[in-house]
N, C-alpha and C positions, 0 to 999 in steps of 0.2 A: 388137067386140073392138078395144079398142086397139094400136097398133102402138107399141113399145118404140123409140126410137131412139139408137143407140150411139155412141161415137168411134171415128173411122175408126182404124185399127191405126197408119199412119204417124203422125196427130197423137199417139197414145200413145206411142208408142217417142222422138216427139221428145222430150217432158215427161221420159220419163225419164233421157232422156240427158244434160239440162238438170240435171235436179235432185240431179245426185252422191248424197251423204250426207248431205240433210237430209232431214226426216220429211214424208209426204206422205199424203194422204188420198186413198184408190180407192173409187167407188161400182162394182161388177159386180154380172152379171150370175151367180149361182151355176147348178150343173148342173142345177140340180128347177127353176129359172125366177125362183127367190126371190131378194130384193135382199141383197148384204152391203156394209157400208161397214168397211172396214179403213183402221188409221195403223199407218204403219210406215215401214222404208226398203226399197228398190228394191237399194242395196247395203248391203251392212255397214260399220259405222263399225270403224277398227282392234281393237275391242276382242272383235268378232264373226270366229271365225276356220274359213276352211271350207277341209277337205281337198282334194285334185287328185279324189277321186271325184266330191265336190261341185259343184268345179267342169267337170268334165264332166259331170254331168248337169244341172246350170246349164244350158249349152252347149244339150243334146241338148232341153232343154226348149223355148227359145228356138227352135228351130229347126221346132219344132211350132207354133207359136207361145202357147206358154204364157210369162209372166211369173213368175218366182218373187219371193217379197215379203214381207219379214220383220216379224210381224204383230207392234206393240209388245205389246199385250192379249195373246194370245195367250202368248208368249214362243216365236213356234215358225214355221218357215217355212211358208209359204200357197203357193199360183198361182192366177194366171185368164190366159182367154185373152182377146187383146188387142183381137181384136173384140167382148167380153161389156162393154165399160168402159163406162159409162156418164158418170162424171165423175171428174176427177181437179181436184184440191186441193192 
C-alpha cells in the first residue's frame, strides 16, 4: 500500500492568503479517499456576495480546519480540509 503524501496545513493557508482573488487549482483528498481537482477562488471576487451567516460559518469552518472554495465548474461553494491538499496551483 502506498502511502499518500499531503501539504502541510501551514504551507496551505500560506498559498491562500497569497493568492487573494485569483483562481487557483486544489488537488484533495476527498472523504471516500478519491482524488478531486477543483479551480475556483479561495475568496470571492466583488461580484460574489455572502451574507454575515456566511460569513460566520466561513469563520466556524476555518476553525475546524475546513477551507471553503468556490468551485468555478461547479457554480457552488465546496470545502476540504487543509491537511487532505495534496497540490495547490
Amino acid at each position: 500500500m502506498s502511502v499518500i503524501e499531503t501539504l502541510s496545513p501551514v504551507v496551505v493557508r500560506d498559498f491562500i492568503k497569497g493568492r487573494g482573488t485569483r483562481i487557483a487549482t486544489v488537488t484533495f483528498l476527498k472523504a471516500d479517499g478519491s482524488e478531486r481537482v477543483a479551480n475556483g477562488l479561495f475568496r470571492p471576487s466583488s461580484h460574489i456576495i455572502g451574507s454575515e451567516r456566511g460569513f460566520k460559518q466561513s469563520e466556524h469552518m476555518k476553525a475546524i480546519g475546513l477551507q471553503p472554495f468556490y468551485d468555478l465548474q461547479k457554480k457552488a461553494w465546496i470545502s476540504f480540509y487543509l491537511d487532505r491538499v495534496l497540490h495547490l496551483k
